[in-house]
N, C-alpha and C positions, 0 to 999 in steps of 0.2 A: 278549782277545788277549794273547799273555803276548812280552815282550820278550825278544831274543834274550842271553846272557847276554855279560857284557862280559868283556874282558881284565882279566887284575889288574891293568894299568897304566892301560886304561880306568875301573877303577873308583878306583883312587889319584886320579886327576884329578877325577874326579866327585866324591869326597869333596872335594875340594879345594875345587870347586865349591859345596858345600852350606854349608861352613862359615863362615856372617857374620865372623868375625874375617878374614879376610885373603878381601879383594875382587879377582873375577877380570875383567879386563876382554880386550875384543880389541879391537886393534889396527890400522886399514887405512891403509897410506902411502900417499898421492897416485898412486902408481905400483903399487897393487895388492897389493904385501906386506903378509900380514894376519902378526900376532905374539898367540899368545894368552901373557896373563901374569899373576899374579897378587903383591901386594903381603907379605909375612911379616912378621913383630916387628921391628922395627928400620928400618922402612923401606926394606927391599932388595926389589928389581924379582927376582921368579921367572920365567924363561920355562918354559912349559911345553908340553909335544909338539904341535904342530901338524897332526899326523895323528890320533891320538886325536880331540882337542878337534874334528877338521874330520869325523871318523865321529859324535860326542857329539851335535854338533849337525845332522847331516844324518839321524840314527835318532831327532830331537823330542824324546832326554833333557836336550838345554840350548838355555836362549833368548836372546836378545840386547831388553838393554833398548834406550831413548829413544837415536840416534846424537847426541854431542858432538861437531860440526864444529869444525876451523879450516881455517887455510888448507894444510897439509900434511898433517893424515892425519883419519882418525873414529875415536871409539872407542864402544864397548858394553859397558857391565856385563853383565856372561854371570851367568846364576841358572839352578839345576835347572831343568827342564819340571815344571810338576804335574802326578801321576799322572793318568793319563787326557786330560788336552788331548791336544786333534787338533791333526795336522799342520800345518794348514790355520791355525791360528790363531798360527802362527810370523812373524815377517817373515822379511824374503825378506834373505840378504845376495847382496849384488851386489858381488864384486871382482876 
């Protein structure tokens, strides 16, 4: 089954995504506002599109790792999907 093809702003993100040097995490505030964002040289916070990033991961091309609770929000290291994982073997985000 071949994936449907992305945006070129879809796929700037997902690049983004792949690359270990600057780690993308998302974001959930207590109050349900997710922020996806990723880290660059120097230590500055990127945010990046929340509609992309909310289509990337509902079409199984990115996954959410282990959730980091505190008391005001969670966050998730977001990683590519492996080619080929199923759906099914996503968690679930609930926000």
């Amino acid at each position: 089954m071949t994936r449907p093809r992305l945006s070129s702003r879809a796929a700037e993100v997902l690049r983004l995504i792949t690359d270990e040097r600057a780690p993308v995490f998302l974001t959930v505030q207590g109050n349900g506002r997710r922020r996806w964002g990723c880290w660059q040289s120097g230590d500055r916070p990127v945010a990046l599109p929340t509609d992309e990033c909310d289509a990337l991961y509902a079409a199984g091309r990115i996954v959410l790792g282990d959730p980091v609770v505190d008391r005001a929000k969670t966050m998730y290291r977001v990683r590519a999907a492996a080619r080929g994982a199923s759906r099914s073997a996503r968690s679930a985000l609930t926000a």
